[in-house]
C-alpha angles and dihedrals in degrees: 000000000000125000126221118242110252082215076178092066101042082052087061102050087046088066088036089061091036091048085058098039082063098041086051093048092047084051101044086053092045085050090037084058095048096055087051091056095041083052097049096044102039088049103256109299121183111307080069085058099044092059095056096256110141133214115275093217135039134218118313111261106282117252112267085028111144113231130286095251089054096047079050095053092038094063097041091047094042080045094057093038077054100060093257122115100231136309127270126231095269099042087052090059093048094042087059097044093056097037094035123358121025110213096018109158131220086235096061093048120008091080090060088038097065080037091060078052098040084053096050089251080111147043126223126155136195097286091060092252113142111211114182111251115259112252110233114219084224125046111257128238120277102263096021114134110239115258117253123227089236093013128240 
């Protein structure tokens, strides 16, 4: 014998399953949101690590270490002793880590670094290019602009 499909009754468990699909999707982004907020609160950890999202900085700077704006001065000068113009932001940062501080990141230095520019202690010109400013054998006059290895 053949029974007769109750269609009434697949219907129903239809909006039953459709009833928990909701109520599991409600849950994985109430969990999704809590990871976030371990994470954010712990440090990171390693399920930061785990998704490909990288640190945002690197090591601290190493002990015996010169200052940054020195660092900064050594590799443009060593550049331009090199044949090149200048250095650009990034390759500052990269210069420096290879020279100074491995896994130094933009974030830890690039924002002093435009403030070395933005205080005349650097150059950097239009084309995004920094130059070390030119030491005067005699101090210059209170409000004179630094002098520029090429000029303006």
């Amino acid at each position: 014998m053949i029974k007769t499909l109750d269609t009434e009754a697949i219907l129903n468990r239809r909006r039953e399953i459709a009833a928990e699909m909701d109520r599991l999707r409600t849950e994985d982004s109430e969990l999704e949101i809590a990871i976030r907020v371990a994470e954010r609160f712990s440090g990171g950890g390693e399920s930061q690590a785990g998704n490909g999202a990288r640190p945002k900085l690197g090591p601290p700077r190493p002990e015996n270490t010169p200052p940054l704006f020195e660092m900064a001065d050594v590799v443009l000068c060593d550049a331009i002793r090199s044949g090149k113009p200048g250095l650009r932001a990034r390759e500052i940062v990269e210069a420096i880590g290879k020279t100074y501080w491995p896994g130094v990141q933009p974030e830890q230095i690039l924002p002093l670094i435009y403030g070395f520019a933005k205080k005349g202690r650097l150059f950097k010109n239009r084309d995004g290019i920094f130059k070390p400013v030119e030491k005067e054998k005699s101090a210059p006059a209170v409000g004179a602009f630094p002098t520029v290895p090429g000029g303006w």
